[in-house]
PDB file of N, H, CA, C and O in Angstrom:
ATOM      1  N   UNK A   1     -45.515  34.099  19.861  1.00  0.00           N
ATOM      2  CA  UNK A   1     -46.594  33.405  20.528  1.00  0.00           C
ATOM      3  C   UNK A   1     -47.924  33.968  20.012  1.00  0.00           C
ATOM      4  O   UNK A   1     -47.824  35.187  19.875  1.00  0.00           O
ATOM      5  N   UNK A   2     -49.188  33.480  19.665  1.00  0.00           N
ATOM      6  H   UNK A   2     -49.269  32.489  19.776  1.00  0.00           H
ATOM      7  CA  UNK A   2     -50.460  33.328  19.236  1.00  0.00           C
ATOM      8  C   UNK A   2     -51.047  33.883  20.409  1.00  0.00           C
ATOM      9  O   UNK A   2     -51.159  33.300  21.488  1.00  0.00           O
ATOM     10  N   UNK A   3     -51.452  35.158  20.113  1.00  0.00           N
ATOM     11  H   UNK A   3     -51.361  35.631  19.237  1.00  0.00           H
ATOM     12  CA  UNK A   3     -52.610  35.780  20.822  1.00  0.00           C
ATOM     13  C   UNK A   3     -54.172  35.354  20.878  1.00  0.00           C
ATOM     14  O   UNK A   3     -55.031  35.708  20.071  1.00  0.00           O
ATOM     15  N   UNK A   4     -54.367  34.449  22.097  1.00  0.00           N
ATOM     16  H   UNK A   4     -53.669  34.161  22.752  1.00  0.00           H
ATOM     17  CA  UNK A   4     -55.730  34.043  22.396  1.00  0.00           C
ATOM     18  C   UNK A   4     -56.930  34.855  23.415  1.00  0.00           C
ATOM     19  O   UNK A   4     -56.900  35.585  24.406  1.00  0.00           O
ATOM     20  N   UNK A   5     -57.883  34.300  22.602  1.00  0.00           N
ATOM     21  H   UNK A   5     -57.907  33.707  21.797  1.00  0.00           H
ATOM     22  CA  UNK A   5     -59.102  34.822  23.962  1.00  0.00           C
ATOM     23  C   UNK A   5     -59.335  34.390  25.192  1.00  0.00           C
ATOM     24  O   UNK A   5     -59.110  33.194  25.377  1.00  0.00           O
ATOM     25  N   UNK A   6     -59.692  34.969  26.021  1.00  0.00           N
ATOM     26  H   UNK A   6     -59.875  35.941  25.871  1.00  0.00           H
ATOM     27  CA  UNK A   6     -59.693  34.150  27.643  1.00  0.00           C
ATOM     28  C   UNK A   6     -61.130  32.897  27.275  1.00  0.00           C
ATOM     29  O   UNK A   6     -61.549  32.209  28.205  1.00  0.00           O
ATOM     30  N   UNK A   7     -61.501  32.813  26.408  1.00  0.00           N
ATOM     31  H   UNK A   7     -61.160  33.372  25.652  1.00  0.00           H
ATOM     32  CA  UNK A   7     -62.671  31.650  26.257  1.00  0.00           C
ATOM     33  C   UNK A   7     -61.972  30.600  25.568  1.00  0.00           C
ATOM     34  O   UNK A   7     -62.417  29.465  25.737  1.00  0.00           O
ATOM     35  N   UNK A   8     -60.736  30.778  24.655  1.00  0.00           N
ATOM     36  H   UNK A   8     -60.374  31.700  24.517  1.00  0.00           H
ATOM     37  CA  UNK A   8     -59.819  29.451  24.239  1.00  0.00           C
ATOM     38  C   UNK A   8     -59.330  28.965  25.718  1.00  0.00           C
ATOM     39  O   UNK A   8     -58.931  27.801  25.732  1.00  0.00           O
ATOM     40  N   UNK A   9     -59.290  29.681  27.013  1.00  0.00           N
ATOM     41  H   UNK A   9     -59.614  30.627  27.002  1.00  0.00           H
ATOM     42  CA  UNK A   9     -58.405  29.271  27.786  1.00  0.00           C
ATOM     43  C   UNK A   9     -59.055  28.391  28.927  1.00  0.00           C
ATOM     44  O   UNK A   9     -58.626  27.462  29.611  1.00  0.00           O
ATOM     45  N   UNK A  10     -60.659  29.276  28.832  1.00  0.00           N
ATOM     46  H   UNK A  10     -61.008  30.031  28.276  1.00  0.00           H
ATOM     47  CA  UNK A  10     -62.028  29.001  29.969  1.00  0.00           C
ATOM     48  C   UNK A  10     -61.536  27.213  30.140  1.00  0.00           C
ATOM     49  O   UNK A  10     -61.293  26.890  31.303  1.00  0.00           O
ATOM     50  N   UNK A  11     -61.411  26.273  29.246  1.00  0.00           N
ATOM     51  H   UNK A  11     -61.608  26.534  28.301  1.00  0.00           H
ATOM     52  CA  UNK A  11     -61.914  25.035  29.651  1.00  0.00           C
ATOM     53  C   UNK A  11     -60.272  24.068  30.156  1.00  0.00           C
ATOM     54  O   UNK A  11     -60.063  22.856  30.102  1.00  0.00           O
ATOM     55  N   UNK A  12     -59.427  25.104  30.584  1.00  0.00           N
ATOM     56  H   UNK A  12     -59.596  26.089  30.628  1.00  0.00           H
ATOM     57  CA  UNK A  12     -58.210  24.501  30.403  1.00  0.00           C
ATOM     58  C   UNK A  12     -58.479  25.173  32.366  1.00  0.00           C
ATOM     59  O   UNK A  12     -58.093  24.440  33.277  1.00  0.00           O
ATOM     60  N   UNK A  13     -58.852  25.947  32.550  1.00  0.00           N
ATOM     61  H   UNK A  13     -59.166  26.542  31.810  1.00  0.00           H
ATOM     62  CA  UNK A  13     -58.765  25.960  33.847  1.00  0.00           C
ATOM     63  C   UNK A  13     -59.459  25.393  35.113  1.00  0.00           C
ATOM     64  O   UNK A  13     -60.379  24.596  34.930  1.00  0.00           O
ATOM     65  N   UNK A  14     -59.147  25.689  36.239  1.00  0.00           N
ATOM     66  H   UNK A  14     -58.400  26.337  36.388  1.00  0.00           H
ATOM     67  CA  UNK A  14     -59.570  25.359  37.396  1.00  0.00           C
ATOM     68  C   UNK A  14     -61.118  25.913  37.448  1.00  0.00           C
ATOM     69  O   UNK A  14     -61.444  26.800  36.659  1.00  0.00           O
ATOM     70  N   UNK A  15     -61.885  25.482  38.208  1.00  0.00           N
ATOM     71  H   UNK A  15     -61.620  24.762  38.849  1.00  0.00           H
ATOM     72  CA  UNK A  15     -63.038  25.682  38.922  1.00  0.00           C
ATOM     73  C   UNK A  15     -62.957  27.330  39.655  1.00  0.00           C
ATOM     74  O   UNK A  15     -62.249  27.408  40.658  1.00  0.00           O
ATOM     75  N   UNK A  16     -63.504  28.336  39.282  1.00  0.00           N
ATOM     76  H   UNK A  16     -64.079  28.273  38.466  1.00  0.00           H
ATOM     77  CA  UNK A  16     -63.259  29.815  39.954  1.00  0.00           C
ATOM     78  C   UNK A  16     -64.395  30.374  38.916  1.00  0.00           C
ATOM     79  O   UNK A  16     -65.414  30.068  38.297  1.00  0.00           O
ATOM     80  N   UNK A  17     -63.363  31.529  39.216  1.00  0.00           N
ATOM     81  H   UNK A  17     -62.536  31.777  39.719  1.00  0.00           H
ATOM     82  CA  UNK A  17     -63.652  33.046  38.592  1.00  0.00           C
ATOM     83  C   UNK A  17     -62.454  33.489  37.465  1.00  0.00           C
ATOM     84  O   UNK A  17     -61.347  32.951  37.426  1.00  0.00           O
ATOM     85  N   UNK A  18     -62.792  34.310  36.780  1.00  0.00           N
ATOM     86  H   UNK A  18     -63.691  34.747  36.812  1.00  0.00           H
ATOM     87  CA  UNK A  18     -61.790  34.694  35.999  1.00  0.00           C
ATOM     88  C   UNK A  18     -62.090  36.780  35.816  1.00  0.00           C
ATOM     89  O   UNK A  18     -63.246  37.184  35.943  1.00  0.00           O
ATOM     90  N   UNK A  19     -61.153  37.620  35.586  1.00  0.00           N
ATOM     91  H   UNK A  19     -60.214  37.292  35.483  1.00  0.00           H
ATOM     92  CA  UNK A  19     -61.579  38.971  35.526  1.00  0.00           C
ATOM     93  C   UNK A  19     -60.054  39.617  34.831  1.00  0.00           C
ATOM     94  O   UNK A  19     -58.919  39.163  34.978  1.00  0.00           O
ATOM     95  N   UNK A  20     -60.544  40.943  33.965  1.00  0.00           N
ATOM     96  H   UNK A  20     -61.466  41.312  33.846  1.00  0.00           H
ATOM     97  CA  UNK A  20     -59.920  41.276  33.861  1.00  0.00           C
ATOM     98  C   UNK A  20     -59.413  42.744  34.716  1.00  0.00           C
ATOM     99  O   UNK A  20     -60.344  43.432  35.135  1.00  0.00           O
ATOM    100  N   UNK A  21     -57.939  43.266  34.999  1.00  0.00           N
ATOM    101  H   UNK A  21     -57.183  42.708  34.658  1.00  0.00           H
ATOM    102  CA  UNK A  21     -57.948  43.760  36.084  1.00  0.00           C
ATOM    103  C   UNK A  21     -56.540  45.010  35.766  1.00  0.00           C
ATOM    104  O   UNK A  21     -55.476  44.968  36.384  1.00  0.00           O
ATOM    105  N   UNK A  22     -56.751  45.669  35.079  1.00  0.00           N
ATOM    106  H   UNK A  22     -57.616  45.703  34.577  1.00  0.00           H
ATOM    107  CA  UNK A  22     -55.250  46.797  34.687  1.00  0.00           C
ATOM    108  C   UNK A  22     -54.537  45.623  33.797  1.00  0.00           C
ATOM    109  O   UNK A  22     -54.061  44.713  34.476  1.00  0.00           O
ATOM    110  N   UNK A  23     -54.430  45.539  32.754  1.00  0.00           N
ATOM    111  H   UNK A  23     -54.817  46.278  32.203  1.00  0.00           H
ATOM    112  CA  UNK A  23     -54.133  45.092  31.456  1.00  0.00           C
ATOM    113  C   UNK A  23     -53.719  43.361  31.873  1.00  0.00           C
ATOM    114  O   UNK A  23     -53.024  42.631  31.166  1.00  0.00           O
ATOM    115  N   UNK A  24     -54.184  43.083  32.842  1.00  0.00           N
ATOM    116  H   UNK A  24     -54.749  43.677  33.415  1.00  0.00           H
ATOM    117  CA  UNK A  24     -53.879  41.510  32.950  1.00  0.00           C
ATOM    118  C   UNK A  24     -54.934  41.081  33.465  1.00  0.00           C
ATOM    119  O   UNK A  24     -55.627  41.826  34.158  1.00  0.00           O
ATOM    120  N   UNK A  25     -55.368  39.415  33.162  1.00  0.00           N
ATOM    121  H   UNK A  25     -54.805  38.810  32.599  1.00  0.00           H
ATOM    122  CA  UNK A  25     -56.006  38.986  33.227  1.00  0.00           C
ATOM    123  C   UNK A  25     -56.136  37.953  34.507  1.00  0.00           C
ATOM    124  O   UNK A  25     -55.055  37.373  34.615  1.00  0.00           O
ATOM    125  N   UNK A  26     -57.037  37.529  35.482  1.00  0.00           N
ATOM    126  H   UNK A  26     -57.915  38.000  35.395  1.00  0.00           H
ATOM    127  CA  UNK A  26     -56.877  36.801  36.588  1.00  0.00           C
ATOM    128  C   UNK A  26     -57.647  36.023  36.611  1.00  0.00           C
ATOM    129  O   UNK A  26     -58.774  36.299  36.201  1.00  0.00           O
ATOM    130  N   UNK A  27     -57.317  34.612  37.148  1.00  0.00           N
ATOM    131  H   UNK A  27     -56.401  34.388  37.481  1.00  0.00           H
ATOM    132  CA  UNK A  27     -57.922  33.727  37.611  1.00  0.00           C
ATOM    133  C   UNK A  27     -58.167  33.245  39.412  1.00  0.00           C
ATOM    134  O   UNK A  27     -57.279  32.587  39.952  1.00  0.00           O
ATOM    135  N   UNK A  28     -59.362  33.628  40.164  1.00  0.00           N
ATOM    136  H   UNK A  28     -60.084  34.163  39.724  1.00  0.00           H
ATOM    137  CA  UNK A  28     -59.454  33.487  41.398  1.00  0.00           C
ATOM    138  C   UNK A  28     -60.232  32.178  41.506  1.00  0.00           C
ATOM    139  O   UNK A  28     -60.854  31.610  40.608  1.00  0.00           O
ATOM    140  N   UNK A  29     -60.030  31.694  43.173  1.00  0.00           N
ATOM    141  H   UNK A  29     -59.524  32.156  43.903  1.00  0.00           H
ATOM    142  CA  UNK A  29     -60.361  30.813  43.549  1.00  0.00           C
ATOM    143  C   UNK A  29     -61.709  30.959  43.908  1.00  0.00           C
ATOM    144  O   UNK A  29     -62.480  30.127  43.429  1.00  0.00           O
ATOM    145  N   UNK A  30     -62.259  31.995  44.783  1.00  0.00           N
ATOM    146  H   UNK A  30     -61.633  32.671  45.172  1.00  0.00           H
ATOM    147  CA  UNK A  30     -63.459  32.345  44.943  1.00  0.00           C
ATOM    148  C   UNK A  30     -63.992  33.805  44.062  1.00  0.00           C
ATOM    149  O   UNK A  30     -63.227  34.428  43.327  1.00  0.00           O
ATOM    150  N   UNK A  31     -65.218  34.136  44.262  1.00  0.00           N
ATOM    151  H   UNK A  31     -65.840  33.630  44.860  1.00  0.00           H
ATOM    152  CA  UNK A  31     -65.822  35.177  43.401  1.00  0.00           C
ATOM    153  C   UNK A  31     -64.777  35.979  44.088  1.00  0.00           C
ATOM    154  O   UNK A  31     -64.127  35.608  45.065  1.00  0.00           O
ATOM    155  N   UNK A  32     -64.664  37.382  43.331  1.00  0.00           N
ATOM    156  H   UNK A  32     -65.192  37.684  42.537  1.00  0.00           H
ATOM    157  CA  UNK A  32     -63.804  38.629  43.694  1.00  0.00           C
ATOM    158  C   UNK A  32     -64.571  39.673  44.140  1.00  0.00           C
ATOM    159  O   UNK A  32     -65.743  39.305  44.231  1.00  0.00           O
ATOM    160  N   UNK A  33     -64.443  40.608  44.399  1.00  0.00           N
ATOM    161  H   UNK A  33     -63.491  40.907  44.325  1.00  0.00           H
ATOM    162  CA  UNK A  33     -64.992  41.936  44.282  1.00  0.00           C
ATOM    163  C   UNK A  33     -64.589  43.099  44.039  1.00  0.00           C
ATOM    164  O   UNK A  33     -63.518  43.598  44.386  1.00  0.00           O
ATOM    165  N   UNK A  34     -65.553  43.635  43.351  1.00  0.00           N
ATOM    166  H   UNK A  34     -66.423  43.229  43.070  1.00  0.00           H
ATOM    167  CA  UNK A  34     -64.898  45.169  42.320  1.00  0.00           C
ATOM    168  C   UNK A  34     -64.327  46.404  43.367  1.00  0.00           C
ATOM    169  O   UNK A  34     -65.014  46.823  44.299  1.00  0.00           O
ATOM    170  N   UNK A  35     -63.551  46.690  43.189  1.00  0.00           N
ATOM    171  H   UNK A  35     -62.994  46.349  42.432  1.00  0.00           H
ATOM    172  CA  UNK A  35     -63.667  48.014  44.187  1.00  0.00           C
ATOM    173  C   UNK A  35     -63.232  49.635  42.859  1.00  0.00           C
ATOM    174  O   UNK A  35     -62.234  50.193  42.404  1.00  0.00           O
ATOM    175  N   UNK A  36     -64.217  49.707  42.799  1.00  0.00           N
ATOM    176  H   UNK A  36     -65.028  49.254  43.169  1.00  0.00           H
ATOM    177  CA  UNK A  36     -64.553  50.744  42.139  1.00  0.00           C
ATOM    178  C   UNK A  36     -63.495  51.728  42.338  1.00  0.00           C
ATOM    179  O   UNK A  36     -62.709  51.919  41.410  1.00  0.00           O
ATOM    180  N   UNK A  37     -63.310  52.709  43.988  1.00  0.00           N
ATOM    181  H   UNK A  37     -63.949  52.553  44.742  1.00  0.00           H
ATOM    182  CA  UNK A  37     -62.013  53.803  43.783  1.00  0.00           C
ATOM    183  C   UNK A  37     -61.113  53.546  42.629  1.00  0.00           C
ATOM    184  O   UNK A  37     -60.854  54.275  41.672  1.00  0.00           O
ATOM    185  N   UNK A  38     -60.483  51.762  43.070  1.00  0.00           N
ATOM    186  H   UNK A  38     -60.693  51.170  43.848  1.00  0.00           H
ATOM    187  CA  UNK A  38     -58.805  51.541  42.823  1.00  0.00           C
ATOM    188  C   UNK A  38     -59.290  51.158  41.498  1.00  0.00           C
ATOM    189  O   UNK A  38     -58.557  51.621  40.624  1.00  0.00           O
ATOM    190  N   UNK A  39     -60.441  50.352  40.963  1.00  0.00           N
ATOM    191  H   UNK A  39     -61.037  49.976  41.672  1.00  0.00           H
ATOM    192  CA  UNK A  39     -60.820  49.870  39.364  1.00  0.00           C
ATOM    193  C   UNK A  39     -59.952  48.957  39.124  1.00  0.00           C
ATOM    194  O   UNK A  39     -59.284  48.872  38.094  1.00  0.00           O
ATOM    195  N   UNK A  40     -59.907  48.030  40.314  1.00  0.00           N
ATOM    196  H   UNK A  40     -60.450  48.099  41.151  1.00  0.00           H
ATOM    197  CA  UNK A  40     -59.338  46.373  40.460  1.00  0.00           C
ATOM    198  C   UNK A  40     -60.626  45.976  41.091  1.00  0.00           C
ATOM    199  O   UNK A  40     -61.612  46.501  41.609  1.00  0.00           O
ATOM    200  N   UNK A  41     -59.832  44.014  40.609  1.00  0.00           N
ATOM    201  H   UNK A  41     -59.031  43.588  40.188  1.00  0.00           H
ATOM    202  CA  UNK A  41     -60.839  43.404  41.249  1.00  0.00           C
ATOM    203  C   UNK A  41     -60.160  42.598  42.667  1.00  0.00           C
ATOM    204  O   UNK A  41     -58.959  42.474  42.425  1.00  0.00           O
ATOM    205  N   UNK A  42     -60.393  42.162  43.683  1.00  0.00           N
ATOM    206  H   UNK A  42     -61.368  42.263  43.879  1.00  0.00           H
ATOM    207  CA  UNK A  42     -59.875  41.762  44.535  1.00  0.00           C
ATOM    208  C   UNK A  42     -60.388  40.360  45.278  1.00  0.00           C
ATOM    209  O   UNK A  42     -61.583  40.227  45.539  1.00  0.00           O
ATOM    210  N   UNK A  43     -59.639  39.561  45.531  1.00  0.00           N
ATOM    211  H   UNK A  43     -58.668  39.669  45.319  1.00  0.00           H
ATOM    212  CA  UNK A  43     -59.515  38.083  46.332  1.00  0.00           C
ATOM    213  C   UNK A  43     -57.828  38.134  46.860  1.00  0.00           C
ATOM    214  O   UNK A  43     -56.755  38.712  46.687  1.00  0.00           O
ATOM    215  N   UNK A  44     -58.724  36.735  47.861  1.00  0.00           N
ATOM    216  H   UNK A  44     -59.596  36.265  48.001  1.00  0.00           H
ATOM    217  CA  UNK A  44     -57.363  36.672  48.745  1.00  0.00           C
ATOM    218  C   UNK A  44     -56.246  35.461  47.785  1.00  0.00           C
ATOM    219  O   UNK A  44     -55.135  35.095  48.169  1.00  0.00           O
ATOM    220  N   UNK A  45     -56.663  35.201  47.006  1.00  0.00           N
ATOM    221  H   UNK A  45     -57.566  35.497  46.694  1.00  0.00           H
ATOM    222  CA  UNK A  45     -56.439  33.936  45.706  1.00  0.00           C
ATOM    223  C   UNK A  45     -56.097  34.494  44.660  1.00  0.00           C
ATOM    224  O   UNK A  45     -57.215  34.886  44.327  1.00  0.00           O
ATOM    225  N   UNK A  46     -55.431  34.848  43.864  1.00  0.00           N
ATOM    226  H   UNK A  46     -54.523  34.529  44.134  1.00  0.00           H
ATOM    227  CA  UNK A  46     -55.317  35.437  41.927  1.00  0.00           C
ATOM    228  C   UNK A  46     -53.791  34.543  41.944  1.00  0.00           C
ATOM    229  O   UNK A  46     -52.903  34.297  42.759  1.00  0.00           O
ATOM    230  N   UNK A  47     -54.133  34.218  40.395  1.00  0.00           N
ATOM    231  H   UNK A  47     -54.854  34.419  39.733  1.00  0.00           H
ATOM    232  CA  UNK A  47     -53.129  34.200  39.619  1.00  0.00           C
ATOM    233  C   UNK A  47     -53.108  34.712  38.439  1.00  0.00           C
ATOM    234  O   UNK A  47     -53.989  34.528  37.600  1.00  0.00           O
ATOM    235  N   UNK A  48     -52.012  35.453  38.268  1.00  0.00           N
ATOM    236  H   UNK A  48     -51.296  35.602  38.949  1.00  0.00           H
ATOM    237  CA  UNK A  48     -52.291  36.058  36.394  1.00  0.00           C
ATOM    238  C   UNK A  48     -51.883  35.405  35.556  1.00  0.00           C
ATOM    239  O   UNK A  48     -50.762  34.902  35.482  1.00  0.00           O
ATOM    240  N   UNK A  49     -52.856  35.329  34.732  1.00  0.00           N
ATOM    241  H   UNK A  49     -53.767  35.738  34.791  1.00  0.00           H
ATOM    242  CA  UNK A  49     -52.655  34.343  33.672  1.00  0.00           C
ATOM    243  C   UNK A  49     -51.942  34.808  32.209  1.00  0.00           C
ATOM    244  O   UNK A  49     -51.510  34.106  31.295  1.00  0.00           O
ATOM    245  N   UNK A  50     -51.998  36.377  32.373  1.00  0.00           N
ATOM    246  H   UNK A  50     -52.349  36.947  33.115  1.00  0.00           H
ATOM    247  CA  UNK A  50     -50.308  36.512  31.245  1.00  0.00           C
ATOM    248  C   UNK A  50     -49.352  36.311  31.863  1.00  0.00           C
ATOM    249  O   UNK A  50     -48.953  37.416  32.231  1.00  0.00           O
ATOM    250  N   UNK A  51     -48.621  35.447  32.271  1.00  0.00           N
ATOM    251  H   UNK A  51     -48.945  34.550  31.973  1.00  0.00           H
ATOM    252  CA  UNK A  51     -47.531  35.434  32.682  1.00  0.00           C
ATOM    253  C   UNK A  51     -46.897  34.241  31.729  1.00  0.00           C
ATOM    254  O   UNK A  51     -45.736  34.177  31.325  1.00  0.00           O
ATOM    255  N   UNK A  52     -48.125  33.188  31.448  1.00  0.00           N
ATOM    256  H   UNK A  52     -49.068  33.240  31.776  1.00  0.00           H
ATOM    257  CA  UNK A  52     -48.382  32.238  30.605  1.00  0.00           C
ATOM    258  C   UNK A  52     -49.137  32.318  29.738  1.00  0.00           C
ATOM    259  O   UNK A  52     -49.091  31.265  29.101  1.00  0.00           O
ATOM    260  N   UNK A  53     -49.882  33.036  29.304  1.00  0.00           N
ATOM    261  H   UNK A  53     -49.920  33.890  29.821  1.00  0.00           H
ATOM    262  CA  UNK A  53     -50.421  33.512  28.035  1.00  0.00           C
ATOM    263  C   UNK A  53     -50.470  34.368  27.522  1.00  0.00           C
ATOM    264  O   UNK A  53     -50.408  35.352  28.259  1.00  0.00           O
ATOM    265  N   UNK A  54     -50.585  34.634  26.239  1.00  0.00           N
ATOM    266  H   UNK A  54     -50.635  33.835  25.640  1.00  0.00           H
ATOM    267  CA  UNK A  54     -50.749  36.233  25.566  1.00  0.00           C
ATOM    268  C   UNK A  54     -52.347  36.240  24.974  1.00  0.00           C
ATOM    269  O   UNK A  54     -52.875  35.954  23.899  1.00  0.00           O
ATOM    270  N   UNK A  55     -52.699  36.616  25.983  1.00  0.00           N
ATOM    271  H   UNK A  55     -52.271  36.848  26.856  1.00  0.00           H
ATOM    272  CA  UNK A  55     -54.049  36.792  25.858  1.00  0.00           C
ATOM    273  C   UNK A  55     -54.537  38.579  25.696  1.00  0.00           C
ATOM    274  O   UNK A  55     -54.187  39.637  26.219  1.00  0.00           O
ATOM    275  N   UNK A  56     -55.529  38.143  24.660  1.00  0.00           N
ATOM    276  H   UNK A  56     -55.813  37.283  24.236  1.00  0.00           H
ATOM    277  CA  UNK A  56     -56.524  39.579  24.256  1.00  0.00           C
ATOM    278  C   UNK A  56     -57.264  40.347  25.287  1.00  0.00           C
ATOM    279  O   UNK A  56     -57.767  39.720  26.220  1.00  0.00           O
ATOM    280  N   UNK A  57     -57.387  41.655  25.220  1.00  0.00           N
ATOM    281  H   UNK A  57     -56.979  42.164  24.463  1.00  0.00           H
ATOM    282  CA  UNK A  57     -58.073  42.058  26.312  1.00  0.00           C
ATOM    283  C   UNK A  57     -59.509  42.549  25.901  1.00  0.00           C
ATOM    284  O   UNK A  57     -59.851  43.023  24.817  1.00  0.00           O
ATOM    285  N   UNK A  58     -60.007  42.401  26.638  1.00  0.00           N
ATOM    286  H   UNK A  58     -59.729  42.016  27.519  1.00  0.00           H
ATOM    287  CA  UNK A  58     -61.494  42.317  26.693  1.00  0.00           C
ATOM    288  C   UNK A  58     -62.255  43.624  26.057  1.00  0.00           C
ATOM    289  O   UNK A  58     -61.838  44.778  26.153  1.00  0.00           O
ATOM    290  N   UNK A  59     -63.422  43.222  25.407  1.00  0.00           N
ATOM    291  H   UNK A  59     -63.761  42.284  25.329  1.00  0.00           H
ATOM    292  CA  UNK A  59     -64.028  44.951  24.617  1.00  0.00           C
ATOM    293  C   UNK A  59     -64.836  45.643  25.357  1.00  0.00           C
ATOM    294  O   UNK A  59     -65.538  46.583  24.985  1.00  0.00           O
ATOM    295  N   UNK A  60     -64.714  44.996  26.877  1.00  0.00           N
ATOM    296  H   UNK A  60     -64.144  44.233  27.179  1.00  0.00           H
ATOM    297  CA  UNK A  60     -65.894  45.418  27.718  1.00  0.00           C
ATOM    298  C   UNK A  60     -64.987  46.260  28.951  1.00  0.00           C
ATOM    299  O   UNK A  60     -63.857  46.045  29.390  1.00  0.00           O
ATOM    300  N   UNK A  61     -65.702  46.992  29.190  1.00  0.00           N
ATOM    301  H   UNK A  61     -66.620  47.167  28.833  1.00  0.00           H
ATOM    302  CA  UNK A  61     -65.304  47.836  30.125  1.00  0.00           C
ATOM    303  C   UNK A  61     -64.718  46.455  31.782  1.00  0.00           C
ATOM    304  O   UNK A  61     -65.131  45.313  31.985  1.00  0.00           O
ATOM    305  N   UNK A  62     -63.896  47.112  32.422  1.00  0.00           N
ATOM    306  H   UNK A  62     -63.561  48.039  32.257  1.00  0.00           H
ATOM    307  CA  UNK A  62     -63.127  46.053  33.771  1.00  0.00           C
ATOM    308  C   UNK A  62     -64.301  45.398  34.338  1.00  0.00           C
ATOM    309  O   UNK A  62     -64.721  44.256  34.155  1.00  0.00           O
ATOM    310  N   UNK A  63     -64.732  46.317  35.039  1.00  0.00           N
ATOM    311  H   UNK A  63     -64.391  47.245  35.188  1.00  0.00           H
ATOM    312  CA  UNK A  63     -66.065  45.728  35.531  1.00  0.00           C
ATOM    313  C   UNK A  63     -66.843  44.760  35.714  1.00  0.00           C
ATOM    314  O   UNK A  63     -67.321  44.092  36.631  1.00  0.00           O
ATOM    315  N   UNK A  64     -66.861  44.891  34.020  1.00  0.00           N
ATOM    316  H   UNK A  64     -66.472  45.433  33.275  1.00  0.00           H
ATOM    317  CA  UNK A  64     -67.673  43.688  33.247  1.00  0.00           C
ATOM    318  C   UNK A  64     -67.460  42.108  32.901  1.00  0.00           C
ATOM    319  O   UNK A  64     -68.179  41.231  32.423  1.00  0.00           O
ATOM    320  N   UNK A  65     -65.867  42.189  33.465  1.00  0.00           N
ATOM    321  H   UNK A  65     -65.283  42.902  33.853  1.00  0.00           H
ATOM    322  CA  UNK A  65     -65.120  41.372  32.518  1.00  0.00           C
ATOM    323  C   UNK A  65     -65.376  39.954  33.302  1.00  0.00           C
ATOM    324  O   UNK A  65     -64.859  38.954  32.804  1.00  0.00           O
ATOM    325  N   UNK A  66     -66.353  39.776  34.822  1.00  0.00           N
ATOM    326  H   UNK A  66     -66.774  40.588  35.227  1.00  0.00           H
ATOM    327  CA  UNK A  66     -65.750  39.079  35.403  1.00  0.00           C
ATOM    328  C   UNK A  66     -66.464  37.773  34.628  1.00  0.00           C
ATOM    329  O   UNK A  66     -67.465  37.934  33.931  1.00  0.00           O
ATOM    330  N   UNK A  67     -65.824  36.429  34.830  1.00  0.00           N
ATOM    331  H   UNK A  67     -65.011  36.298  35.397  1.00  0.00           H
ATOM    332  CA  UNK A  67     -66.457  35.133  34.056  1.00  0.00           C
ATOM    333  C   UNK A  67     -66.402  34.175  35.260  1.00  0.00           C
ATOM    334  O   UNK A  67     -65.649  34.269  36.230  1.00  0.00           O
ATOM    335  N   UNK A  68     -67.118  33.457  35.079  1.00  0.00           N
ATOM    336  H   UNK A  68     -67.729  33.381  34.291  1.00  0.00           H
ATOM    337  CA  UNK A  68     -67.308  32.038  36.750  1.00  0.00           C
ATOM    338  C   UNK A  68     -66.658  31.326  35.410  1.00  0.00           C
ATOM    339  O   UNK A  68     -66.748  31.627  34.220  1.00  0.00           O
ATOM    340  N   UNK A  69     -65.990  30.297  36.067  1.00  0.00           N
ATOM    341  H   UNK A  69     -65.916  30.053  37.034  1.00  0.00           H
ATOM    342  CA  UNK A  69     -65.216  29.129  35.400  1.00  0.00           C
ATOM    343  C   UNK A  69     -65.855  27.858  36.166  1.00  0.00           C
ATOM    344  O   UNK A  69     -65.678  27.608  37.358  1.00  0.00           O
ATOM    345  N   UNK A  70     -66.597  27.137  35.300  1.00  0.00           N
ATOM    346  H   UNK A  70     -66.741  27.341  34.332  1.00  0.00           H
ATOM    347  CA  UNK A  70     -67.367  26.116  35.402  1.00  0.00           C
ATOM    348  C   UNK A  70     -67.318  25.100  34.717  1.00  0.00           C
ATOM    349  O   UNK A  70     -67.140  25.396  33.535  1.00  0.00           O
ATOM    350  N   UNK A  71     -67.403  23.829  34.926  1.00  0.00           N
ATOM    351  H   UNK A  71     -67.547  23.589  35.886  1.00  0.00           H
ATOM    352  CA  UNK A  71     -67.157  22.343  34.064  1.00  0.00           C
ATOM    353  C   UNK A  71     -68.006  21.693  34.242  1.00  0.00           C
ATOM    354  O   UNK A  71     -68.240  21.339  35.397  1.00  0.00           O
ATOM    355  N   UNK A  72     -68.891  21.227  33.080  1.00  0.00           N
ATOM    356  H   UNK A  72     -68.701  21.515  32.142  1.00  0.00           H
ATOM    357  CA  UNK A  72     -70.396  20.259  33.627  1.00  0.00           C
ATOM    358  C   UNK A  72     -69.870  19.150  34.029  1.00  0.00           C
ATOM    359  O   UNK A  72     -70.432  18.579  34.964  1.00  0.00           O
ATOM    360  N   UNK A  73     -68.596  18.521  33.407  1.00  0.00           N
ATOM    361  H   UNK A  73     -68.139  18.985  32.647  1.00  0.00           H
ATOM    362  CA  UNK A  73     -68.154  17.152  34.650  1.00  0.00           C
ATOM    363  C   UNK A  73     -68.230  17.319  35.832  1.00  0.00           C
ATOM    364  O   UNK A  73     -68.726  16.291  36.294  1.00  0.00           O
ATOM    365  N   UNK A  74     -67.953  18.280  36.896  1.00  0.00           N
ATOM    366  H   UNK A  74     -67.550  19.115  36.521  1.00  0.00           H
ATOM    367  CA  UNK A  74     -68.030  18.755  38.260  1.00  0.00           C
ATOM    368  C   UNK A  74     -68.494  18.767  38.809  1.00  0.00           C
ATOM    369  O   UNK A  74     -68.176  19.295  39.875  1.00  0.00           O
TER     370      UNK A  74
END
């Protein structure tokens, strides 16, 4: 399987958030929030999206990683 970036994937998804979070990548329904101790991000909503993709991980520190998933049709 072809290792992609989470921005080949940005326009294939739902309306959210997206973050990366201990070597997998998530897609939430609403914004998340960082919690620094644990160095996850947290919602009551995620799905991980390697489970179905082999996606690259990010050059930016966790933190950083989070992306709003947005569609100008919407």
């Amino acid at each position: 399987m072809k290792q992609i970036t989470i921005y080949d994937l940005l326009p294939l998804l739902k309306k959210g958030w997206v973050a990366y979070s201990k070597d997998y990548w998530y897609w939430f329904d609403k914004k998340p929030r960082y919690d620094e101790y644990m160095g996850v991000w947290h919602c009551r909503t995620s799905v991980s999206l390697n489970i179905c993709f082999k996606l690259k991980a990010p050059k930016c520190a966790w933190k950083d990683s989070l992306i709003k998933v947005e569609h100008k049709e919407e």
